[in-house]
Every structure is written in C-alpha cells, then in structure tokens.
C-alpha positions in Angstrom: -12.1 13.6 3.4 -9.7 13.1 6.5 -6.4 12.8 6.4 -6.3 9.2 7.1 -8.6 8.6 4.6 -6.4 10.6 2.2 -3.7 8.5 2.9 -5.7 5.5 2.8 -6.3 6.2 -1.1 -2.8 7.3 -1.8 -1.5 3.8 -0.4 -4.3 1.8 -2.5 -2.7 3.4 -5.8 0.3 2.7 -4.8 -0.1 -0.8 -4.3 -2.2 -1.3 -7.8 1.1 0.7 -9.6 3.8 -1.3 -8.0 1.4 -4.2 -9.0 0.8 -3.5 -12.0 5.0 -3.2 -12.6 5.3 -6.3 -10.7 3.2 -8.2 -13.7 5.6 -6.4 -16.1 8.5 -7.2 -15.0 11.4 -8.9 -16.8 13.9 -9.5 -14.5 13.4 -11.7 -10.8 15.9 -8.3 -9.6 12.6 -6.1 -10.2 10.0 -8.8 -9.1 12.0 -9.1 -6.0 11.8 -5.2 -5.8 8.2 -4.2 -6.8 7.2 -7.3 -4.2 9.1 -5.9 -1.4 7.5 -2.4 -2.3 3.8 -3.8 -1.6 4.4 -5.8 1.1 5.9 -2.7 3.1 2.7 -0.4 1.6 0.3 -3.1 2.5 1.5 -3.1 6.4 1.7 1.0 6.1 -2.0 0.0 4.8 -2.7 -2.0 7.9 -1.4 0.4 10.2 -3.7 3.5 9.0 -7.4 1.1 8.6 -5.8 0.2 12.7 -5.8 4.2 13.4 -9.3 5.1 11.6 -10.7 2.5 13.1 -9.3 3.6 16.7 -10.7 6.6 15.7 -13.9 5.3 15.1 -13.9 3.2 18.6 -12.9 6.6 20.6 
C-alpha cells in the first residue's frame, strides 16, 4: 500500500467518525463543529484521489 493510499483510508475513517458524531450530536455548537471537520477532510480527500491520480497519468 502507498502512502497516498494510506492516507486515503485514514481520511475515509475519519470522515465516517466525525459522521457518525455529527448524527449524535446534541447541541447545533457540535453539529456546527463535526460538519466543519468533514467538510475540511473531504477537500484534504479531494486533494490526495487529485495526486494518485497524477500519479497514475505520469
């Protein structure tokens, strides 16, 4: 497993946890948090499927 593809996986779990507390949440404070949290880790997503699939171009 590359790197990138390392970091691929770690980024999915991270987005299915802070989803997962998103749908448990009991307060709009932590909604407002937990959505923040996978909206940044679904661009850092973005960005590394851009890189493996320069990779794969190259």
């Amino acid at each position: 497993m590359s790197t990138t593809q390392f970091l691929i996986r770690g980024s999915e779990k991270v987005i299915r946890h802070y989803q997962f507390l998103l749908d448990t949440a009991k307060s709009d404070q932590e909604r407002e948090k937990f959505a923040k949290r996978i909206d940044e880790e679904k661009r850092n997503l973005e960005r590394l499927y851009a890189l493996t699939q320069a990779a794969q171009a190259a």
